[in-house]
Every structure is written in C-alpha cells, then in structure tokens.
ROROPA-270968 format. One record per residue (C-alpha): x, y, z. Coordinates in Angstrom, 1 decimal. Layout:
N
       u       v       w
       X       Y       Z
...
***
This chain:
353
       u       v       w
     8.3    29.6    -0.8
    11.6    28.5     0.3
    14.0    26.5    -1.9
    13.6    23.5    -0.2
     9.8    23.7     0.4
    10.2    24.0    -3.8
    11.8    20.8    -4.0
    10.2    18.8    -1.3
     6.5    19.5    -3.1
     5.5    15.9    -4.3
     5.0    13.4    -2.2
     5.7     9.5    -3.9
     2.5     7.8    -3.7
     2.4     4.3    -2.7
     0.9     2.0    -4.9
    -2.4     0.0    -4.0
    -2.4    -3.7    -5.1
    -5.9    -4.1    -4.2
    -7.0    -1.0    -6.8
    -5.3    -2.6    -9.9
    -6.3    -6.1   -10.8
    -3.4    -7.0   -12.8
    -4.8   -11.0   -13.1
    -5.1   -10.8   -17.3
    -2.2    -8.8   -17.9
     0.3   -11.6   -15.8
    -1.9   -14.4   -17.4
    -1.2   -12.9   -21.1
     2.5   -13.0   -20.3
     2.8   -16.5   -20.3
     2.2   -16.7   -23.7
     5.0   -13.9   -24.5
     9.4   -14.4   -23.6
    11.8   -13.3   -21.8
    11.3   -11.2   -18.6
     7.4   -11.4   -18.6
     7.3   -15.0   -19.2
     9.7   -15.5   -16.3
     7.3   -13.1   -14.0
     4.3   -15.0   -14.9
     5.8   -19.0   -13.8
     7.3   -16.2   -10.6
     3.4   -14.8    -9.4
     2.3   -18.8   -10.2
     4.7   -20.2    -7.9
     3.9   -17.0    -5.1
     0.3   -18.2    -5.6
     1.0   -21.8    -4.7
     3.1   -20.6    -1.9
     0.3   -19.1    -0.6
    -2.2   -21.8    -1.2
     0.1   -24.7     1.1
    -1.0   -23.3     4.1
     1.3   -25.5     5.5
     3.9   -22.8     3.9
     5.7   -20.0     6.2
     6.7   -17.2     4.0
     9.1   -15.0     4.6
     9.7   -11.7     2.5
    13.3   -10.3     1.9
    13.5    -6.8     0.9
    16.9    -5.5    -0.6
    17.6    -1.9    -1.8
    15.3     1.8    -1.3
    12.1     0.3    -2.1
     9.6     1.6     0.5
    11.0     5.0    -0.4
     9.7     4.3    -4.0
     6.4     3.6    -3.2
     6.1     0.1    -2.4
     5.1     0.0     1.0
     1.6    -0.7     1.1
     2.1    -3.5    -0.6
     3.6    -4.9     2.1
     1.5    -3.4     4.6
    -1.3    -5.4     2.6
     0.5    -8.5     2.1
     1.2    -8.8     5.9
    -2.4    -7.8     6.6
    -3.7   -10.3     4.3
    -1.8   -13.2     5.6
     0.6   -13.2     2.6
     3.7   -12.9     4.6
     4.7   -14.4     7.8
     8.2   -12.9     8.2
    10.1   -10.8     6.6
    13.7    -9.9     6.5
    15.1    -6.5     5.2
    17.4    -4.2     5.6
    17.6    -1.9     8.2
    16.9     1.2     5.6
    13.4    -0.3     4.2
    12.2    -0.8     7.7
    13.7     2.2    10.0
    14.6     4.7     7.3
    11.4     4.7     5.2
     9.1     3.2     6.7
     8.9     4.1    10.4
     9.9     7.5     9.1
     6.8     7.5     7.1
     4.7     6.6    10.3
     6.3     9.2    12.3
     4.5    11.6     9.9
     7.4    12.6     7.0
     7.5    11.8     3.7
     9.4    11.3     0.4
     9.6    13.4    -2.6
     9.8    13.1    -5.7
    12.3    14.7    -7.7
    13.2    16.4   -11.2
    15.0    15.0   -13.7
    17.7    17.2   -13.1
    18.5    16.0    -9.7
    18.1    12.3   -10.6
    21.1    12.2   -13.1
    23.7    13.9   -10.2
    23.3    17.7   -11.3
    22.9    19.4    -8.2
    23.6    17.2    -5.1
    26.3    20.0    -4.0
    23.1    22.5    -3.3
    20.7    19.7    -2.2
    23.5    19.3     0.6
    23.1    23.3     1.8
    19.3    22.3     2.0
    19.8    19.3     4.0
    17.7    17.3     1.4
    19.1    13.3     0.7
    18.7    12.1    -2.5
    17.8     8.4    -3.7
    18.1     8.3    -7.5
    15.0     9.9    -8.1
    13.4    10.4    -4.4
    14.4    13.4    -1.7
    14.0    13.1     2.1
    14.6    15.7     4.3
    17.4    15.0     6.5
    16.1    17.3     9.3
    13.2    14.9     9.7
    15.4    11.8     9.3
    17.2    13.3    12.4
    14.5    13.1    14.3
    13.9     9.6    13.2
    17.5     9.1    14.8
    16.7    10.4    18.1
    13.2     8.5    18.0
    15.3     5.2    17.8
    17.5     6.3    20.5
    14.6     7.2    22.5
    13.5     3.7    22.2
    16.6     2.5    23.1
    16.9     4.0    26.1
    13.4     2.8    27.6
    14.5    -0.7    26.7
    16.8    -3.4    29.2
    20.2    -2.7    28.8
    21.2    -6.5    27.5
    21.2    -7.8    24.1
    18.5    -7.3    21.8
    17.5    -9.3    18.0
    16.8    -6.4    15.8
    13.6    -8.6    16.1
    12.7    -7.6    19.3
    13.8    -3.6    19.0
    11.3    -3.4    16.3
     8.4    -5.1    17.7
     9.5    -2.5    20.4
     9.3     0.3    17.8
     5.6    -0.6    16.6
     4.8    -0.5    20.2
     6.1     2.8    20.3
     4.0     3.9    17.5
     0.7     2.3    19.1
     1.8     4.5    22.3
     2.2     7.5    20.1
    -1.3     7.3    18.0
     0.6     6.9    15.0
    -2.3     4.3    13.9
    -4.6     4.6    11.1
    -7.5     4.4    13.7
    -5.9     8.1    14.9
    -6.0     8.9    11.6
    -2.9     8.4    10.7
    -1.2     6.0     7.7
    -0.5     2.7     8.4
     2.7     1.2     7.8
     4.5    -2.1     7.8
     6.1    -1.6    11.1
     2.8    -1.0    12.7
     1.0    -3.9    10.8
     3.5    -6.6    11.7
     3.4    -5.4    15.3
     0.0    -6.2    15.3
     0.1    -9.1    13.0
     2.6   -11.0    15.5
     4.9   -10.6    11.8
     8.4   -10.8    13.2
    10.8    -8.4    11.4
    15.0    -9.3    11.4
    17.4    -6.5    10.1
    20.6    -8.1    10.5
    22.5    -5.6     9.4
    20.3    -3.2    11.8
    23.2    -1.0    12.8
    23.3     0.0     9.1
    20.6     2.5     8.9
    18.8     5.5    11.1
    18.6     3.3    14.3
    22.3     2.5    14.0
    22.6     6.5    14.5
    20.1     6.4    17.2
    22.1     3.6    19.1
    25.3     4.5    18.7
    23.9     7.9    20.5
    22.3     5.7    23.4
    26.1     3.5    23.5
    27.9     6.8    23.6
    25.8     8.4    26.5
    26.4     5.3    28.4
    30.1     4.6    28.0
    31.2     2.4    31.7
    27.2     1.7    32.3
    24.8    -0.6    30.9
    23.4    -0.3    27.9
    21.5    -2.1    24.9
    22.6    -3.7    22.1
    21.9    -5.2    19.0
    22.8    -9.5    18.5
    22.5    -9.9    15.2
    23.6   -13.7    16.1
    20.2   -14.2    17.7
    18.0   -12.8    15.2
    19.8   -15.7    13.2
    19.3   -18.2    16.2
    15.4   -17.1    15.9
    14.6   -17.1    12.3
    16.7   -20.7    12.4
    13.8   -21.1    15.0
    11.3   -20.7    12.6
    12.6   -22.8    10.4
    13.0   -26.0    12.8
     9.1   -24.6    14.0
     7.6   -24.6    10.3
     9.9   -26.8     8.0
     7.9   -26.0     4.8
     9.0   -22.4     4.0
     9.0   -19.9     1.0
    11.0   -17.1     0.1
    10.1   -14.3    -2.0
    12.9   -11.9    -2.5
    13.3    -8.3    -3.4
    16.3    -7.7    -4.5
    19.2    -9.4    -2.3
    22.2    -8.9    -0.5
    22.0   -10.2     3.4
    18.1   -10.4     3.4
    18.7   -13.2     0.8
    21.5   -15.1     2.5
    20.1   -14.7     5.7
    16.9   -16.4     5.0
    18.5   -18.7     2.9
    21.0   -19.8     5.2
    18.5   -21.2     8.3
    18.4   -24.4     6.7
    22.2   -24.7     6.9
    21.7   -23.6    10.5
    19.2   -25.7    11.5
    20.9   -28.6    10.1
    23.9   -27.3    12.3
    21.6   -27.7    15.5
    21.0   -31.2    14.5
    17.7   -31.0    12.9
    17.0   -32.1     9.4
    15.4   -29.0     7.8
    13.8   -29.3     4.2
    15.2   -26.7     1.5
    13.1   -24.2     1.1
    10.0   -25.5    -1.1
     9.5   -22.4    -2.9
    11.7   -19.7    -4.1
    11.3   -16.4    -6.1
    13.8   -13.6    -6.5
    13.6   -10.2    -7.9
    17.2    -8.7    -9.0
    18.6    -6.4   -11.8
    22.0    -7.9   -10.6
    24.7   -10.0   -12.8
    25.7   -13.7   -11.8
    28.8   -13.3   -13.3
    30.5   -10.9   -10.7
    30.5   -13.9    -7.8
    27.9   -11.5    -5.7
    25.4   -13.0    -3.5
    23.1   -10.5    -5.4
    22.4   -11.8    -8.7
    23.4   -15.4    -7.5
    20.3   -17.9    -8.9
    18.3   -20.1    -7.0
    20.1   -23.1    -8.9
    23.0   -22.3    -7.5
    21.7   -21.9    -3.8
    20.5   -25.4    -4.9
    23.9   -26.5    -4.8
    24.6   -25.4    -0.9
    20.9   -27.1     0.2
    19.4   -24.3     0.7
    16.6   -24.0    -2.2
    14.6   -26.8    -4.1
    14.8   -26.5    -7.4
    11.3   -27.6    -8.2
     9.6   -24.1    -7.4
    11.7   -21.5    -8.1
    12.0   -18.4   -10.3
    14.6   -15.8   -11.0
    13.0   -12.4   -12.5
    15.5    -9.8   -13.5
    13.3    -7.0   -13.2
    13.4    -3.9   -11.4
    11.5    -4.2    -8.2
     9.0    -1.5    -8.5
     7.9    -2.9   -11.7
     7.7    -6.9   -10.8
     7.0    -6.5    -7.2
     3.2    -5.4    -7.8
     2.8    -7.6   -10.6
     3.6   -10.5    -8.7
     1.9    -9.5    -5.4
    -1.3    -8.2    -7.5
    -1.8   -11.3    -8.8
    -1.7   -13.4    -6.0
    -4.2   -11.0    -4.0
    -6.4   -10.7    -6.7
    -6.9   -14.7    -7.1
    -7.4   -14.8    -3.5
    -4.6   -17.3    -2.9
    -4.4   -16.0     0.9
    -7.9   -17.0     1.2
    -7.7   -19.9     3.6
    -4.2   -18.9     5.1
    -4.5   -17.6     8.7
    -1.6   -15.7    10.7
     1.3   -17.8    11.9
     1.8   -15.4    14.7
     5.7   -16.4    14.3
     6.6   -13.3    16.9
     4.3   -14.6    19.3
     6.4   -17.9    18.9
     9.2   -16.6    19.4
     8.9   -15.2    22.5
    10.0   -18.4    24.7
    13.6   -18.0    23.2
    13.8   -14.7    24.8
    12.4   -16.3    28.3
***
C-alpha cells in the first residue's frame, strides 16, 4: 500500500440526526449553566421557528463543516422542510459537498498530522489537510475542472452563485450522481430538488473559483460567464420582501451571517418596510471583543435593525457539537411537521426573466 493510500484509509462518517434522539439530553440542559443552558433556550427557539409556518428559514454555514461530518444534517433538514434557504460559503457547498457527490471523500487523520507535524510530506502526497481531516487534492482537481465544465455549458452573462449551483445539482441529476443510482445524496442535490435556493457570495473563494477563473482565462476577448455576487443579494433581499417573517440559524459566521442579516437593511433600501428577523440563533467559538462580524451577538445586530431581540440565542460552542444537538431536537419533536416547501428557487426565477 502506498503512503498516501495509508493515510487516506478512513473515511469521516456523517452523522445521522434521525438515529440519535437527543430530545432528553437538550431537555436536561435547561436545568444545568452555562453553554448547555444556552443550547437548550437555542433548539427551543429553532423549534418555534419551525412551528410559524409563516417562518422562512434560512441556514448560514461558516467554516469546514461538511468536511467534518455534518452534511446529512443538512441534507435532512432541507429534505424535511427545516430549511428554506441557506447561505454558505463557497467551501461547504463546492469543496465538500459537491466533492462528496462526485464520488470522493474525506479522511480522517492521526493525531500527528492534526497538531502541524508533517504538512511538508502531506504536500509531496498531494493530500490537504483541515485540522484533523485530509482530502486528496488530485480529486479536488477534478472538482475544479467539473465547475469549469459547468461553466462553460452555461450563457456567457452574469450569473448569482444561486443560479450556478442550481445548475450544478442539475449537473449531478444528468450524471446519476443520485441516491436512486445508488449513489449518496448530498445537499446540493437535495436543494436542487427541494427548489432550496443556495447563495455563496463569496463563490469565487473556493473550488469553482478555480474552475471559473479556468473558463475566464480560455475566453480572454469573447464572452464568457460570471459570477454577480450583487444579485444573489438583490435575490435573497427578494425573499425577504416575498416572506417578511424570517429566521436565521447560523453556523458559525463571517459573510453567510452578514449577508442574511443584511436583506432587511436592503429591503428597506428598496422602499419596503421589512420586519427584523423574528428569530435568530448563532453558533460561534468566536470573541466579541475583537470588532469581528464573527463573534458579533444578535444584540448588537439589534442595534443596526436587523435582528429582534425577543427570539434569539448566542451558543458559543463548536459546531459539530451544538449543530446536531440543536437540529436533533427539533426533528425529533417533529416541529417540521406541518411545514411544507417554500419552493424559494422556484420563486425566484421571474428576477432572472
């Protein structure tokens, strides 16, 4: 066996929600302090969120966390009506995930690579390393050129990082990469089917950045595609003005968080009176007292009208920890139970007409 095979021989396993009924263990914390206290009020108010069906809830998802094993969560929270937008980076969604429904994977690693001792060989091998994780950066590669692929069979005008991905679950439909061909499902798969839009504003900032800059650079004094990160703004502000009682529930933060936040600035900008957002939670391990948008609190957002203060929790936990907890619990008392899709990509599509 080769070194790398060595090192790339355990696969992170994505955690399943819907196996671990987690409803006593969150109930028991809000008897206790601190952190688990704070989680408890957070999977309440995520429960309520989903009980107003009135509510559209969008996700934000900050930092490597489909990489860690996070994402069938939200595969199941987007097939189960718990999410009706979501808002990520471009790493979670093109990076991890699509790469996961291309076929690859990502690996756990030793200790030994974890704390920084041998990142010099892992580069020989062509391995990237995430803290703990490995991915093979010959198979990222080829989740490059499967973005610039894309790119090239789309219109050469502008694009919403919205639209390229809804174009990238079509590609996987088109490919078989579906669970009904036997493959895994994922979240870009499930939200194309779902009608869940997905906005990476910073979409350039990942694998399909690579895979665009190779389309741009092929085309120099011709047409060619590109990514308006202004009108994936102008279309979640759409949303907003569409479906004025809205949630957010926030992994980690970063532009995700001010992105979502900010369409009730923007609406109110186009002249409509947007509520704040009714209900707020945010994940973070981040500080407040740096000035970072980060570890910023929901009070504070409060201050620029962007977040009532009547629902809204700040859990500094790390994500892989407080993300299933909260999710878990919600799923498990059926809050989504009356909720049906918003279809909010489906809505969307007269802005693009």
């Amino acid at each position: 066996m080769s070194k790398k095979k060595e090192l790339l021989n355990r696969p992170v396993q994505h955690i399943d929600i819907a196996q671990h009924n987690v409803v006593p263990l969150v109930d028991a914390m809000q008897q206790m302090a601190y952190s688990s206290r704070d989680l408890a009020r957070a999977a309440g108010i995520y429960e309520m969120m989903l009980r107003d069906t009135e509510c559209g809830v969008i996700l934000c998802l900050a930092g490597s966390l489909i990489s860690a094993g996070l994402q069938k969560v939200v595969v199941d929270l987007v097939r189960n009506n718990m999410v009706d937008a979501i808002v990520s980076t471009g790493a979670n969604i093109v990076d991890q995930d699509f790469f996961e429904a291309l076929g690859f994977r990502h690996y756990i690693a030793d200790d030994e690579y974890k704390y920084g001792g041998g990142d010099a060989e892992l580069r020989e091998l062509m391995i990237d390393r995430i803290y703990d994780t490995f991915i093979d950066e010959e198979e990222l590669r080829i989740c490059d050129e499967t973005t610039e692929k894309i790119a090239n069979s789309l219109p050469t005008r502008p694009h919403s990082s919205r639209e390229f991905i809804r174009e990238m679950g079509a590609y996987l439909v088109r490919e078989g990469r579906t669970p009904a061909k036997g493959n895994p499902d994922s979240i870009v798969l499930a939200c194309y089917e779902k009608n869940v839009p997905i906005f990476c504003p910073a979409f350039s900032d990942c694998s399909a950045g690579f895979g665009l800059v190779a389309h741009q650079h092929a085309r120099q004094g011709k047409p060619m595609l590109s990514i308006d990160s202004a009108k994936d703004f102008y279309e979640l502000t759409q949303l907003k003005i569409q479906n004025p009682t809205t949630g957010l529930l926030m992994v980690g933060g970063g532009v995700p968080k001010n992105f979502a936040q900010d369409i009730v600035v923007a609406a109110d900008i186009l002249g409509v009176e947007a509520s704040m957002h009714k209900y707020a939670i945010q994940i973070t391990v981040a500080d407040a007292r740096d000035g970072a948008l980060s570890g910023s609190t929901l009070k504070e957002a409060s201050s620029w009208g962007k977040v009532d203060l009547t629902y809204e929790q700040m859990v500094f936990a790390e994500a892989t920890i407080a993300f299933p907890l909260i999710t878990g619990y919600a799923f498990h008392k059926q809050a989504h139970a009356a909720r049906k899709g918003k279809n909010f990509a489906q809505v969307l599509e007269p802005v693009n007409a």
